[in-house]
N, C-alpha and C positions, 0 to 999 in steps of 0.2 A: 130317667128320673127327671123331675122337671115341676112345677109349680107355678100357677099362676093365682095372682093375686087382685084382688076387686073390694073396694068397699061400698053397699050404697044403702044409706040409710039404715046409719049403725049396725049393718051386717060385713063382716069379713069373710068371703069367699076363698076359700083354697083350694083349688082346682089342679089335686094330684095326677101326672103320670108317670108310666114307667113301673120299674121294681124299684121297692123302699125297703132296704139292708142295711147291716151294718155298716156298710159303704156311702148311702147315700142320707141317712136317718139326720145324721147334725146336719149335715147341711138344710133340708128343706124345716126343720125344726129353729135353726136360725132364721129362716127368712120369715116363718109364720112370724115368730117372736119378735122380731123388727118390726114387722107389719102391727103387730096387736098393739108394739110401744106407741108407734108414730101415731094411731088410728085412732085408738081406744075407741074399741067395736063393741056396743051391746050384747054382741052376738058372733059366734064361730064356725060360720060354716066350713066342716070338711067334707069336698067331694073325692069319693076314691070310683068314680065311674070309671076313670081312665089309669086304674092301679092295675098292671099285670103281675105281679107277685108281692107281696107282704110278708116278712122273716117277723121273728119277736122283738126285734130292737126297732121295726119300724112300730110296735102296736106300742112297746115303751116308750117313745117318741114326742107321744100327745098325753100323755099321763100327766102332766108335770101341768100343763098350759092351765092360766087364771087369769080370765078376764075383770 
C-alpha cells in the first residue's frame, strides 16, 4: 500500500498502490486529508491504476472526503 501525492494547478493527485483494507484504509485517508488541508485543491484526483485489491473499508475510506 502506498500513495503518492502531487498538486498542480488546483488538482490533487493520489496516486494509489498496493491493497487498500482494513489495515492500510486510515492510514493512506490520513495522508489525502493532510494533503487536501495544506493544498486546498479545486479538485481530487484518485488514481487506483496501481490498486491490486480493494476490501469495503477501502471504498468507505473516500466517502467522507470535502473539498
Amino acid at each position: 500500500m502506498g500513495v503518492t501525492l502531487s498538486n498542480q494547478d488546483g488538482v490533487l493527485t493520489a496516486a494509489l498502490t498496493g491493497d487498500i483494507d482494513h489495515h492500510t484504509a486510515r492510514e493512506l485517508r490520513l495522508a489525502i486529508d493532510e494533503a487536501i488541508e495544506r493544498d486546498k485543491p479545486g479538485l481530487l484526483l484518485l488514481d487506483f491504476q496501481g490498486v491490486d485489491f480493494m476490501d469495503s473499508s477501502g471504498t468507505v475510506s473516500y466517502t467522507h472526503l470535502t473539498l
